[in-house]
C-alpha positions, 0 to 999 in steps of 0.5 A: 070303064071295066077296072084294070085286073091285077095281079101282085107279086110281093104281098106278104101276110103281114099287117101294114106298117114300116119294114122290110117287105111290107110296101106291097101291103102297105102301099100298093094293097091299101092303094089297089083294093079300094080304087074303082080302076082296078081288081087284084084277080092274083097274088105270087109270092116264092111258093103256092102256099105263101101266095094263098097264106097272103089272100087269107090274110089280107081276106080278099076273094075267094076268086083270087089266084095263087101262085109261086112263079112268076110265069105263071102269073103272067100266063093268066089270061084273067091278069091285064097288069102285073104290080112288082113290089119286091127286092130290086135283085127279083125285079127283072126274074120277076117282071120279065115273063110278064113283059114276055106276055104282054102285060102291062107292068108296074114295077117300083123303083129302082126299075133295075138293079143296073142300067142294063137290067133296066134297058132290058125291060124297057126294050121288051116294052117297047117291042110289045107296045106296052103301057108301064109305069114305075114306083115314083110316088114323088111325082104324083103328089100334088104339093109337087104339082102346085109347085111345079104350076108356079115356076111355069106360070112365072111366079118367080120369073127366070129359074137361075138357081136351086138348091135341095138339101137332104136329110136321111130319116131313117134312124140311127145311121149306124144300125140297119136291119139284117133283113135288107143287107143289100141297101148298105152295098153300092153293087146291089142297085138297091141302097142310099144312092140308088133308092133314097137319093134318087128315090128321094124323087127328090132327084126324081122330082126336079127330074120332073119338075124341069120338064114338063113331063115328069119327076126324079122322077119328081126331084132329080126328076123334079129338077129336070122338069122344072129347069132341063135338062142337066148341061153339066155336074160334078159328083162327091161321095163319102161314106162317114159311117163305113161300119154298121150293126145289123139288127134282126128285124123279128128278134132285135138281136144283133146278127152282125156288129161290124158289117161294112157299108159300101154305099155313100151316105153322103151325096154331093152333086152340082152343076148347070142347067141347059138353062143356065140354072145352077144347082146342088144337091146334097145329102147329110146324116144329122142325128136329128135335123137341126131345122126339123125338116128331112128335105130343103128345096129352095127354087130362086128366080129373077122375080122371087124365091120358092121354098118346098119342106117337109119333116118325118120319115119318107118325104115321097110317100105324101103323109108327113108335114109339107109346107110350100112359101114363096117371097116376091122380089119385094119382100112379100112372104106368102104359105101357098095351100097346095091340097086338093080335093080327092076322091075317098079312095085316095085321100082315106089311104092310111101312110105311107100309102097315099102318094101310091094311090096317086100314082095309081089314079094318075095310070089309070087315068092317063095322067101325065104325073107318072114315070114309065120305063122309058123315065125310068132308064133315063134316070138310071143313065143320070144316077149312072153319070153321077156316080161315075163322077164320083169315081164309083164306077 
């Protein structure tokens, strides 16, 4: 099979690592470039320039394109899937002259800044008949997978309860960086409860996992995949840390002392399955958490108990400490081994990359570990009942 050509809006001629613009590098280059299923053929960035600057940088090809729009990327007759890595506003300005071309189109999560932009972009996917996928790393990972093969296969008998707990691991809760303003602002689409909450695929997750098709696409997801579909909820949000200073990530001066957060911080959501399952989930901002772990996920049945942890920063990305126990109804406690094997170009992905190369392999291969716009809509419809509840829209 010829590998899929792709070409990559968002690359920015930086080094790998953490930060504000660099998961295009850190997750999707380290992802595409030594997989066998696909051939980065172009990069668009704002300009020409900026576009060739990354290409050089990054020394790849010679033969890569360089572009500064986004139609002129899509108009590429050499470009089968066009990979979107960039702030949530761009998304639709960014994906939709690909959708107009017919291109396949990755784009990460949040698909849309809102529900509509979303629905936009799935429906000029349908009329073309296009194979989409949505950053959702969660759902790929196979300490989710091994998860998920145990609630079907009955380990812990009935599903009647779950729990997830969630602890932010982005750093001191009263200082953010300047350069994503936007994720202190609840209208942006692109802040706690939008990404990290749902991101969290955490709510992807048991999205996914009360299904049997996919992930919060792995926790709210995961939630879904594994119990069904959410019969009723009751939302509570609050923001504990309304102020902020803003940090200049190039020069660590501070740019605003006082800038005010509109975000909830905090998350609180319960409710009932179709199953008759009950669940919570709840978010917290501990300065450190108390029992070391950034995410809970406790999954109780009629015949034991599972329990998924992990600590660090960014659970979804598939390279920090995870653990999976289960307790059979007569006390006995055992740590599941839920690694697999996998080929050098997913397992050698240095973080946070790894769980990006999954989710990559899975769409390459026809998998069914991924979300696809239609996912992804379905999600955004769920975040927008929550939030209604909580009064926020």
């Amino acid at each position: 099979m010829s590998p899929i050509r792709v070409g990559l809006i968002g690359l920015t001629s930086e080094p790998a690592g953490l930060g504000q613009g660099k998961w295009g590098v850190s997750a999707h280059l380290a992802s595409l470039h030594p997989s066998p299923h696909y051939e980065i053929v172009a990069v668009c960035n704002s300009s020409v320039e900026s576009a060739r600057r990354s290409i050089e940088f990054h020394k790849l090809p010679a033969s890569v394109k360089a572009y500064g729009r986004a139609e002129d990327l899509a108009n590429d007759p050499n470009v089968e899937l066009v990979d979107v890595s960039i702030e949530v506003g761009k998304h639709l300005l960014a994906a939709k002259p690909a959708l107009l071309a017919k291109k396949q189109v990755f784009v990460e999560w949040p698909l849309g800044a809102s529900t509509a932009e979303a629905e936009e972009m799935l429906q000029l996917a349908k009329e073309a008949n296009l194979k989409t996928l949505v950053g959702t790393q969660l759902c790929a990972d196979p300490w989710i997978a091994k998860a998920k093969q145990l609630v079907e296969s009955g380990t812990i008998g009935r599903v009647t309860s779950s729990d997830v707990q969630i602890s932010s691991p982005f750093g001191p809760v009263d200082t953010w960086t300047a350069e994503a303003e936007y994720y202190l602002d609840f209208e942006s689409g692109g802040n706690e409860f939008h990404i990290f909450f749902a991101h969290c695929k955490f709510v992807h997750c048991i999205y996914d996992l009360c299904y049997a098709d996919m992930h919060l696409w792995t926790v709210l997801s995961g939630f879904t995949y594994v119990l069904g579909e959410l019969a009723s909820l009751k939302s509570t949000f609050a923001v504990q840390n309304p102020v902020v200073k803003l940090v200049s990530g190039k020069t660590g001066e501070v740019v605003n002392p006082e800038k005010r957060r509109t975000a909830p911080d905090h998350i609180f959501v319960q409710g009932a399955m179709e199953s008759g399952a009950m669940v919570s989930i709840s978010t917290r901002t501990p300065p450190q958490p108390i029992d070391g772990h950034s995410l809970r996920w406790l999954i109780t049945g009629s015949e034991g108990e599972l329990e998924l942890t992990t600590s660090g920063r960014g659970y979804q990305v598939g390279s920090n400490p995870r653990t999976l126990r289960v307790i059979s109804k007569d006390g006995e406690t055992r740590t599941i081994a839920w690694e697999q094997d996998e080929p050098s170009h997913i397992k050698n992905v240095a973080p946070p990359g790894v769980n990006t190369a999954r989710l990559f392999e899975a769409y390459a291969l026809d998998k069914d570990c991924y979300s696809d716009f239609e996912k992804a809509v379905k999600l955004h419809k769920l975040l927008d009942r929550i939030a209604k509840d909580a009064g926020y829209m």
